[in-house]
N, C-alpha and C positions, 0 to 999 in steps of 0.2 A: 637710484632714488635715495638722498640722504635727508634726513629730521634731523637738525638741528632743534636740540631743546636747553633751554637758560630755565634755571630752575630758582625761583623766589620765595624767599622762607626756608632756605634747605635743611638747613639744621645739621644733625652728623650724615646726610646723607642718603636714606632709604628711601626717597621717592626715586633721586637722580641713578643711585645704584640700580633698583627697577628697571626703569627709561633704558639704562646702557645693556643689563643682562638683556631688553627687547632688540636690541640692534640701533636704536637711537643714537646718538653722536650726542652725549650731553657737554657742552662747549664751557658753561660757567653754574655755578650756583651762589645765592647773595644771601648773606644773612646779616642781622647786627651782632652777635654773636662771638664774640673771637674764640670759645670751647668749640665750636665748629669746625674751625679752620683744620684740625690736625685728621680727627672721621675724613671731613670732606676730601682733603687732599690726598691723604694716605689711601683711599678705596676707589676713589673716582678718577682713573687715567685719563688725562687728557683734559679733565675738567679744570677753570682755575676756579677758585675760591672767592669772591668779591665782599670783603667787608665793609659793610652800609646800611645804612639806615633808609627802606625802602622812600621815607617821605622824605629826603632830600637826595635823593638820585635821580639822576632829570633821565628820559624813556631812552634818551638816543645812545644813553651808556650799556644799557641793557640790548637794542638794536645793534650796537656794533662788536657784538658776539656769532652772528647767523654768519654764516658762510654767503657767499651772492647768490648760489644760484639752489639754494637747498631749501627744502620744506620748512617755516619756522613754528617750532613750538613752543609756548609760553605755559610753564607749570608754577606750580604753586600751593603751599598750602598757610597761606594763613594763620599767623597765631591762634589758636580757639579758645586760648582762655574767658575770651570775653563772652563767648556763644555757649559755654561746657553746661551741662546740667549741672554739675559742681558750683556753678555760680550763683545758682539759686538763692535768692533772696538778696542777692547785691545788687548795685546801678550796673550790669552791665555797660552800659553807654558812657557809663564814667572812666574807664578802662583807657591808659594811653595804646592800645592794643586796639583798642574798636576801629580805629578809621583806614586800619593796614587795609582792607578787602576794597576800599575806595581807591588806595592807591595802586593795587592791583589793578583795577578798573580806569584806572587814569593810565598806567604803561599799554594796557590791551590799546587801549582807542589811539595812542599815539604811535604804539608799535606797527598795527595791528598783523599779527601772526599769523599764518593760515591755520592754526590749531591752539586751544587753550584748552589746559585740566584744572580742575583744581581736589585738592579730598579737604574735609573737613568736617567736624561733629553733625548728626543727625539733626540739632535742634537749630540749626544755622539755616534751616531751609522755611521755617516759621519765621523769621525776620526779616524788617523790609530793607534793610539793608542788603540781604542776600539778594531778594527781588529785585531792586536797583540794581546791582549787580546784572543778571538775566537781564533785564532790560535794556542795558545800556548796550550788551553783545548781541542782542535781537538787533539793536536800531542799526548797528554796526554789522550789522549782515553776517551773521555767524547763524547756522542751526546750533537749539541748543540741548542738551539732553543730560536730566540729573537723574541719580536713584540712590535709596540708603541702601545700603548690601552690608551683607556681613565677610569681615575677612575669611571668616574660618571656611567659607565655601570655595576662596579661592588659594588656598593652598598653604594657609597662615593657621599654625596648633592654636588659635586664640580666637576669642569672639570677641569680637572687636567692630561693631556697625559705624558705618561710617558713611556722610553726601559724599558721592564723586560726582563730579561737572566734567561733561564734555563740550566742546564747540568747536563747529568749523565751518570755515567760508567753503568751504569743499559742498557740500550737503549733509545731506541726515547722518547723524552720529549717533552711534551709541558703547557703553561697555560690554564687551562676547559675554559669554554664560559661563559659569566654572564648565560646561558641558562642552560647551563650542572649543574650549582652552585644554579640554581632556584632566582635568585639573580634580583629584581626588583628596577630600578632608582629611588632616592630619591630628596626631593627638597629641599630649604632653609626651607620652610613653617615643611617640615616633621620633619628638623632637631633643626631649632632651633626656631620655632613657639613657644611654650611651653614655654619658659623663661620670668621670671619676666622681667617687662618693664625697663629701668634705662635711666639716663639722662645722656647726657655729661657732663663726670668729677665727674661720680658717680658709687659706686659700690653696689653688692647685700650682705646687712651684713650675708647671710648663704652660698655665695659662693663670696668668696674674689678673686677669677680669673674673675666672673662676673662684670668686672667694662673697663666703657670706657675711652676714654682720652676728655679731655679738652677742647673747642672748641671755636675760636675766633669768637667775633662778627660778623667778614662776612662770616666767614666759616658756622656758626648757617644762618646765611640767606642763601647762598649758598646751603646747604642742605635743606633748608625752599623750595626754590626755584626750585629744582630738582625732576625729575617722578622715579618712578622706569623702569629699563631698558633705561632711557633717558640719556644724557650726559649734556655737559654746556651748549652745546649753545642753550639748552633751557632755559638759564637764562636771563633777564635782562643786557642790558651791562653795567651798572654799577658794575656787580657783574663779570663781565668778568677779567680773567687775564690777563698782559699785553701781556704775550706769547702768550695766544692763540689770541690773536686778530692779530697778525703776521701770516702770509701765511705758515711761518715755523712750526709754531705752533698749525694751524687749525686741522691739519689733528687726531690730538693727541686725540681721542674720549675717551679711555679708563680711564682715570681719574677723580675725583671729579661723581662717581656715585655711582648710588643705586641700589643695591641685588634687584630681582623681588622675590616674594614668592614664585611663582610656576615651577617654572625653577631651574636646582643646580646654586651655586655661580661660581664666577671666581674663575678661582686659587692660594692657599692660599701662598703666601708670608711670607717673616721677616717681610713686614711690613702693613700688613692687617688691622692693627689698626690703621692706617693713614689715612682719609677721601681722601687726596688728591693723593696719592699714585696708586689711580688705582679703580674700582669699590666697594668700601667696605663698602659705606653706609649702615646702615641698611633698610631693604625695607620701614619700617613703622615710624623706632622713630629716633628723627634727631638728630646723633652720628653714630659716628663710631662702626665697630665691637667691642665687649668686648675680650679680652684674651680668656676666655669662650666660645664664638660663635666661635672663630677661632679654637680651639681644637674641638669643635662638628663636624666642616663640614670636621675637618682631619678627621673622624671618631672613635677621641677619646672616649672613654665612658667618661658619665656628672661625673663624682669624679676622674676623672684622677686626681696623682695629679704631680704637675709640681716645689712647691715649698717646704720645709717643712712647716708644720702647723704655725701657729704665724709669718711665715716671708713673709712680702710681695713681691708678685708677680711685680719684674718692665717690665715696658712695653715693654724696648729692647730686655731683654735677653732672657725672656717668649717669645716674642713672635718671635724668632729667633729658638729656642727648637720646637714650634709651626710649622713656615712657613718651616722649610727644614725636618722635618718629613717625613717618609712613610708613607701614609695613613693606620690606625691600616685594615681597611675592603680589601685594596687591599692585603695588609700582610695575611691577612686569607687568600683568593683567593687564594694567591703563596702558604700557608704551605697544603692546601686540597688538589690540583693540587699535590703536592708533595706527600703527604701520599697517594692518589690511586695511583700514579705512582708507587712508594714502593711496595704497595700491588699487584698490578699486576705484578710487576715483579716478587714476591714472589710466588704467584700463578705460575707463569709459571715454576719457577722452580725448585715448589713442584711436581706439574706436570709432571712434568719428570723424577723425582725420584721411 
């Protein structure tokens, strides 16, 4: 029994990493992307890289990836800037990003695969966009099966909720249970406990993505001054911003704090390496997350690698490849879910043979 899976949207790779740690055969991954290229290639054996623009790739370029006689599966995760709660208060629909998930759904009906995933933001299941979507793989003879889950159930230090889509001309699909997976929550402490210590505005010289950003004198007090799991206004108000000291601005808890050990992180962002950007202090050393800790608690493995050798990692683009990832652990979850599904349906109709 072999799955072949072509993975669309792949980005640096942590849905298709998943897929291949499940026993999957990930054959291609496509992105527009060229920061892609070097994650993709470098961590994905076997897989090529396809640089493209999903809306001018006609299906049969993506079809002549499957092997003849193997299972096809068609992954995916769609840009979500356009769907992000982040976007709130903008045209979403105005976004040249909105009509990727149509194209999506133009490759399914032309491929058509025996299996299609997709993960993408929770608020993407309210749009009818997404609905069209579902519908289009109902008329197309797929069972279809969606649900928000949170990563950290399934073996990812991070809360992280997310729709996963399953579908298949096989029958009923669904994703196993962190229970069915044997699959036990992890914390910051589990994930990136273990790492050498470093200071703001320093890196670890045997892992060059192990380095933090830079940190201004108040922001160094600032974090001086903060608990883990606490926010500002356990600070001094000298150290207060002007915003939040505005009634507009009180309510804003979620920024300038710190990771607790024992609990998973917030959800990992583009921009996690930013102290002020949202919880991303580290629990214990006063700096921000490294490049490094933000790939662990995606559930990358510690030598992913994200740049080539000798070139350094910058903080934007790394950590952009980083924050819009699939988590590599919830990618396993969907490609296991997927091969017993395969297998039982194989079984059944061996079975009946």
């Amino acid at each position: 029994m072999q799955i072949d899976a072509v993975d669309l949207f792949c980005g640096a790779g942590g849905l298709s990493f998943g897929l291949g740690k499940a026993g999957l055969a990930v054959k291609a991954g496509l992105d527009f992307d060229p920061k892609c290229q070097h994650p993709y290639v470098a961590n994905n054996a076997g897989a090529e890289f396809v640089l493209a623009d999903l809306q001018v790739v006609p299906a049969s370029v993506v079809d002549a990836y499957y092997s003849p006689d193997a299972i096809k599966l068609l992954a995916g995760c769609a840009p979500c800037q356009p769907f992000s709660t982040l976007s709130n208060g903008s045209n979403r629909q105005s976004s040249k990003k909105w009509p990727l998930l149509n194209e999506f759904s133009r490759v399914v009906r032309e491929v058509l695969p025996d299996v299609v995933t997709m993960e993408n933001v929770p608020v993407l299941r309210g749009q009818s966009i997404f609905q069209d979507f579902v519908r289009t793989l109902k008329d197309s003879g797929y069972h279809v099966y969606h649900a928000i889950v949170d990563a950290a159930n399934y073996g990812v230090a991070q809360r992280r909720k997310r729709l996963v889509l399953l579908a298949s001309r096989f029958g009923p699909v669904r994703l196993l249970t962190p229970e069915e997976l044997e699959l036990s929550p992890r914390t910051v402490r589990d994930a990136i406990g273990h790492l050498v210590p470093i200071k703001a505005g320093q890196r670890n010289d045997r892992d060059p993505l192990h380095k933090a950003r830079t940190f201004t004198e108040i922001n160094l007090k600032r974090i001086q001054a903060s608990r883990p799991g606490g926010t500002w206004a356990d600070w001094p108000e000298d150290l207060l911003l002007e915003c939040h000291k505005r009634e507009s601005g009180s309510t804003f808890k979620s920024v300038y704090g710190r990771m607790e050990w024992d609990k998973p992180s917030s959800t990992m962002t583009t921009q996690s390496h930013n102290y002020g950007t949202g919880r991303f202090g580290h629990p214990e050393q006063d700096r921000a997350l490294s490049l490094r800790e933000m790939a662990i608690l995606q559930s990358f493995p510690e030598d992913y690698e994200f740049v080539p050798p000798g070139v350094d990692a910058d903080f934007t683009s790394t950590a952009r490849l980083i924050g819009n990832a699939v988590p590599v652990e919830l990618g396993y979850a969907i490609g296991i879910s997927i091969r017993q599904h395969v297998a039982a349906y194989q079984s059944s109709v061996n079975g009946k043979q």
